[in-house]
N, C-alpha and C positions, 0 to 999 in steps of 0.2 A: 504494500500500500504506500501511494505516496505521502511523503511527509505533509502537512498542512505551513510549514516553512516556509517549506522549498517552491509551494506553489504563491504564496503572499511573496515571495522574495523575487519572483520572476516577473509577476501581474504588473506593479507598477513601473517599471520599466519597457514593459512592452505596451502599457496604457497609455505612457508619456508618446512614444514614437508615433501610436495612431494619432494622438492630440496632436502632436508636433507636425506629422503630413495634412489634418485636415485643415490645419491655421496654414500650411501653406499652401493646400488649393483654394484655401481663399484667399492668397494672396496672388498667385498666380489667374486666379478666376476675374479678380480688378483688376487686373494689370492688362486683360486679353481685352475685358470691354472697354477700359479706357483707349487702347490700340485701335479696335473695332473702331468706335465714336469717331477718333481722330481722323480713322481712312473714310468714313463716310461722309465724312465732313468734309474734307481733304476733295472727294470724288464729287462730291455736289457743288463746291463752291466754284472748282474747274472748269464745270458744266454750264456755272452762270458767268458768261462772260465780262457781264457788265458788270456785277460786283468785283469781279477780281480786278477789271481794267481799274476799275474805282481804287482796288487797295494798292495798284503797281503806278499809280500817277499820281497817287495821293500819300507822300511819305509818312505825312504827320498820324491818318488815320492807320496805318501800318508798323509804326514805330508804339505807337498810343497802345494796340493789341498787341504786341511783346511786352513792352513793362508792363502791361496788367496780368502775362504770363507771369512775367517774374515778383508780381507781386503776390499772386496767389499761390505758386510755391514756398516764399517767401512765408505766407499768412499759415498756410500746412506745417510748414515745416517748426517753424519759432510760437507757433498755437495751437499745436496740436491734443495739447495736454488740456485747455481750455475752452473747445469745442465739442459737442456730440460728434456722435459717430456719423448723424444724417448730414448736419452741416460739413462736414469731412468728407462726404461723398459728393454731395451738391458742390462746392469746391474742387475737389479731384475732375469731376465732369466736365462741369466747366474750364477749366483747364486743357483739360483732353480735346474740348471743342474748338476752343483759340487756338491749339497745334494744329487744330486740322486745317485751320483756316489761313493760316503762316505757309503750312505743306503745300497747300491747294498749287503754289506758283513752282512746285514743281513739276507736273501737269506740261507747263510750257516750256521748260529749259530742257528736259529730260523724256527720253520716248516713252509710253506706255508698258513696253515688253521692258526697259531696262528697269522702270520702275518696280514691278513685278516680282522679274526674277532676281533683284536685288533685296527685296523683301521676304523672299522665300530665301533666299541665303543669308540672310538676316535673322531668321526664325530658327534656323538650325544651326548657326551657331549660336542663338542667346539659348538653344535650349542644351548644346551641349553644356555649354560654359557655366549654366547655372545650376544643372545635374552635378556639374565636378564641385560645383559651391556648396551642394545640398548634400553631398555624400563624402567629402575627403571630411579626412580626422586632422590635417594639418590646418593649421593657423593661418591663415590668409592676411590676416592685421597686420604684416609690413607689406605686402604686396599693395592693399589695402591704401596704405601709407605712401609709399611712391607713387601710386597712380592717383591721389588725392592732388600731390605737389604739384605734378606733369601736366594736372587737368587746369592749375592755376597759367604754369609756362604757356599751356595752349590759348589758353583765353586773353591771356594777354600778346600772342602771338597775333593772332584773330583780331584784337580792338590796334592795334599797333599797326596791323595794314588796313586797316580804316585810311590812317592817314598817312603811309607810305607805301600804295599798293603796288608798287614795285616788286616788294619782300613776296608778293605771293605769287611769282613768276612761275611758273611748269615746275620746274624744280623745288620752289617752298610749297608750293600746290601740293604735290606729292608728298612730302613731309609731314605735312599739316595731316594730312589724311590718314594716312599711314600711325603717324603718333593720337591718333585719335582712335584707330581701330585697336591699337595695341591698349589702349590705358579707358578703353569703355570695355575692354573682354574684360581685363585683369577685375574694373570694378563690378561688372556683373557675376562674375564670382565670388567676390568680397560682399558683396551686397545682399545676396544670397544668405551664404554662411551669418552673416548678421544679422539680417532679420528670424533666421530660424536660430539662432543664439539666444535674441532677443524677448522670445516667445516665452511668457511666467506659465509653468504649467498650472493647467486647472481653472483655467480664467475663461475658457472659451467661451463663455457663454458672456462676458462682462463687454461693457461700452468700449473698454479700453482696447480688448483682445481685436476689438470692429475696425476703433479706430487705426489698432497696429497695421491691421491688413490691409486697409487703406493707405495707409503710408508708408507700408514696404510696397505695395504695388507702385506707389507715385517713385521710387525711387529704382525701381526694376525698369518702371515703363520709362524713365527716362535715361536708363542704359540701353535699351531699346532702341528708343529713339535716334539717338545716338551715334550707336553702331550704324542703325542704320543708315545716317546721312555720310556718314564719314567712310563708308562702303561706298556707297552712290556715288561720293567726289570722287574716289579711286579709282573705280568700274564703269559706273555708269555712261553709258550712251548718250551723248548733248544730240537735240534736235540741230 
């Protein structure tokens, strides 16, 4: 007969692992509709000419819809602790629908099929990358750590040929891309292992556990996103 020990000494451990995958397909599950939202959005706004002419001749109202991006990640991220979990979603949404509407002007610079099949190789690398995040037993927090820094070098790489767009000749072009493909894999693996790090067993059912899922998706989907453009600069096909 089995011991009654041996079977209490196993249960919670194997109770944590099923808690631990269903808090991450719910994170993964927000993170696909936020995706979804964006290409619909993305596919429709393409299709209305007149609005997108409106957002490509009109800077102010196109600049205006990025910092209200970035303010709403902004607002997720530094108030997350101080919002419900519906105003969290309603947020993330929103969000998700302003990418789509920023993406839409991809539509014109980029063919249809490159579009596509850079998304579908998009897909299978974030899903390898975030399987190896969800399953290695190694630490990723300095990986983690240089692709944090790198992502700072890039961005200021990026505002710096704002106004020397020399620097981003064929040659930094590729750079640019290339160091962007490398340091959104490294964090979609890091990002991963974090947020299932992060996860308090036992909570699922709690506002907090909703809002987590929310806010790992928001930071999945924008390693997502991501990858994906910085793939697109590299590969993709200009009309």
């Amino acid at each position: 007969m089995q011991n009654q020990f041996d079977r209490g000494a196993v249960r919670p451990t194997s109770f944590a692992q099923t808690e631990i995958a269903q808090y991450m397909s719910r994170v993964y599950g927000w993170m696909t509709l936020g995706i979804a939202m964006s290409s619909l959005v993305a596919w429709w706004t393409a299709n209305n000419t007149d609005f997108t002419l409106m957002l490509l001749q009109n800077r102010n109202s196109f600049l205006g819809i990025v910092l209200v991006q970035f303010a709403l990640v902004m607002v997720l991220s530094f108030a997350i602790n101080r919002i419900n979990s519906f105003v969290a979603a309603v947020l993330y949404f929103l969000y998700a629908a302003l990418t789509g509407v920023t993406l839409s002007i991809l539509f014109f610079a980029y063919t249809q099929q490159s579009l596509f099949s850079v998304f579908f190789v998009t897909a299978l690398a974030f899903a390898g990358l975030s399987s190896f995040g969800y399953i290695t037993k190694r630490d990723l927090g300095p990986i983690g750590s240089f692709c944090m820094m790198a992502l700072f070098g890039l961005v200021a790489y990026g505002l710096l040929s704002m106004f020397f767009p020399s620097i981003m000749g064929e040659t930094g072009s590729m750079i640019y891309s290339v160091g962007g493909v490398l340091i959104f894999s490294g964090l979609t693996a890091y990002d991963t292992q974090m947020i299932k790090a992060q996860y308090v067993s036992g909570s699922a059912a709690t506002d907090m556990a909703r809002k987590g899922a929310i806010f790992g998706a928001l930071r999945l989907y924008l390693d997502f996103i991501n990858l994906f453009m910085s793939l697109l600069r590299l590969t993709g096909r200009r009309r």
